[in-house]
C-alpha angles and dihedrals in degrees: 000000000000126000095258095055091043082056092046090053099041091057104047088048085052086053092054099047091049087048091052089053106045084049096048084042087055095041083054101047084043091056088239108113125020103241098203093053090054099044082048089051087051089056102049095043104128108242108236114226105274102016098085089139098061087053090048083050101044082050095058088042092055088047091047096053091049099053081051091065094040089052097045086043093055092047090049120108 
């Protein structure tokens, strides 16, 4: 793989993760799904062998959508 397609890739897979965020953050704000249950599901997701990296990025993920709500928490009246 060369360096311009580890970039291509890289960056499409930072796009989705930002995307899944932003979507998970609205849901919570909207009531309609419980944030914490689903950063803790993220964390608990068996990795798979092989797939280290996709645990490594759910945690992150998890950890992400967390500091979200801490930081819209702290901003609230």
């Amino acid at each position: 793989m060369e360096t311009a397609d580890f970039d291509e890739l890289a960056g499409r897979v930072e796009g989705v993760s930002r995307a899944v965020l932003h979507i998970a953050a609205a849901l919570e704000i909207a009531g309609l799904i419980e944030g914490p249950q689903l950063a803790q599901a993220w964390r608990s997701a068996l990795p798979l062998p092989g797939f280290e990296v996709a645990s490594r990025t759910l945690q992150e993920l998890a950890h992400a959508l967390d500091g979200a709500r801490s930081q819209r928490q702290a901003l609230a009246p």
